[in-house]
C-alpha positions as CSV (number, residue, x, y, z in Angstrom):
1,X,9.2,-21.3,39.3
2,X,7.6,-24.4,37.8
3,X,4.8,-22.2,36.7
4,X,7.0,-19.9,35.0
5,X,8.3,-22.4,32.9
6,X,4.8,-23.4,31.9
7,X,4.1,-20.0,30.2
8,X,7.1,-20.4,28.6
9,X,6.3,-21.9,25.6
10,X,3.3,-19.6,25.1
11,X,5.2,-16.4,25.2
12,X,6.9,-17.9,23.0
13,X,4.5,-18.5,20.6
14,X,2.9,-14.8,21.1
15,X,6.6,-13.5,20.7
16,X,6.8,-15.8,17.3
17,X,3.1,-14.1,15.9
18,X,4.2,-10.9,16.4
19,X,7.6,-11.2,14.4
20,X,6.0,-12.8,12.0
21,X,2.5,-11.3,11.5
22,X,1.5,-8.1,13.1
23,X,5.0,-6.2,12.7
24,X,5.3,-6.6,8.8
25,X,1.7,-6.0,8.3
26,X,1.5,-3.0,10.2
27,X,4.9,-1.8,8.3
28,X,3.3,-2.5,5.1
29,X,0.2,-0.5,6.2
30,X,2.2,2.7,7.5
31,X,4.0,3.1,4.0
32,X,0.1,2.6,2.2
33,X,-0.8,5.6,4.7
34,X,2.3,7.8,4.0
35,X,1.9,7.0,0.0
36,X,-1.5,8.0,0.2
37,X,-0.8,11.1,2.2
38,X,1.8,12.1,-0.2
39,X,-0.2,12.2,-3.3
40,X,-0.4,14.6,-5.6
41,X,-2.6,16.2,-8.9
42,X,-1.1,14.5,-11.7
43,X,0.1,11.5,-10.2
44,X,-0.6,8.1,-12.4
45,X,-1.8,5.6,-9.9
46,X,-3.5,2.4,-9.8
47,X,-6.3,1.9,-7.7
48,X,-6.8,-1.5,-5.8
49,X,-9.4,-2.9,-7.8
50,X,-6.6,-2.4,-10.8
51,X,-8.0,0.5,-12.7
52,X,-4.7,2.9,-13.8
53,X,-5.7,6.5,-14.2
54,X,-3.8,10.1,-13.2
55,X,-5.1,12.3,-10.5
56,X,-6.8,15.4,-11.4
57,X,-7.7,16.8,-8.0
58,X,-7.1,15.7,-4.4
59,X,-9.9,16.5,-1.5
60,X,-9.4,15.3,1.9
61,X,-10.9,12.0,1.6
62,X,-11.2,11.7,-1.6
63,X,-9.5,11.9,-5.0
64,X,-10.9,13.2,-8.4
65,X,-9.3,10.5,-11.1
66,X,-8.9,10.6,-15.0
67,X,-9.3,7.2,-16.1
68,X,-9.8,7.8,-20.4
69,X,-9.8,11.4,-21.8
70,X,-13.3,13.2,-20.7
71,X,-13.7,10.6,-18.3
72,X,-13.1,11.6,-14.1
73,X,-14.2,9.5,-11.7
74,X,-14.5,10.0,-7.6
75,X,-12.9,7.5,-5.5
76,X,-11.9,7.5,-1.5
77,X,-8.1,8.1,-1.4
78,X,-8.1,4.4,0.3
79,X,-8.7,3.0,-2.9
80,X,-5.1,4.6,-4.2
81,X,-3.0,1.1,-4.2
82,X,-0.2,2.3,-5.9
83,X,1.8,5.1,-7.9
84,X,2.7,3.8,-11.2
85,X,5.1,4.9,-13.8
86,X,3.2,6.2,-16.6
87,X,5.0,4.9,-19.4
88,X,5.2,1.1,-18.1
89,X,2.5,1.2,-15.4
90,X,4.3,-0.8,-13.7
91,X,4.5,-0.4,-9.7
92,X,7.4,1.9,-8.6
93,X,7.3,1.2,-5.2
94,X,9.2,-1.5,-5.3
95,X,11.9,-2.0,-7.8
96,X,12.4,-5.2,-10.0
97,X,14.6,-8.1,-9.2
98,X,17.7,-7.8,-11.9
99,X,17.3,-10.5,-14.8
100,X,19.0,-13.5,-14.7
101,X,21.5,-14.3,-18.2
């Protein structure tokens, strides 16, 4: 029994990492992966390095992106951070905390 009691605060501890780590990270990862999945062509995103553009075209691993008028780049869908509004580019998956008067 004694022994028991040991481990106790070391389940703890693991019990305490996991509620505050590993579950919201792996939430936060699991809507990156269904965002990405659900992309489509014409789409304004912003990729993770920060560059805003609209997709063009969508391959399996890869999307086709207009970043300035006559200019498409390729980048792995993993770069897609976000989907932006176009008029603001601001990030629309999460919406903004009301203004204070």
């Amino acid at each position: 029994m004694e022994q028991l009691v040991s481990l106790l605060p070391i389940v703890g501890i693991a019990l305490l990492f996991w509620l505050l780590i590993i579950r919201p990270q792996s939430k936060r990862a699991r809507a990156v992966r269904e965002m990405q999945s659900a992309l489509q062509a014409g789409s304004d995103v912003m990729l993770t390095s920060g560059v805003f553009g609209t997709i063009e075209a969508i391959a399996d691993d890869h999307v086709r992106l207009r970043i300035a008028d006559g200019v498409t780049i390729k980048v792995a869908k993993g770069a897609v951070g976000n989907v932006v509004d176009p008029v603001t580019h601001q990030e629309t998956t999460e919406p903004e905390p009301p203004a204070e008067a």
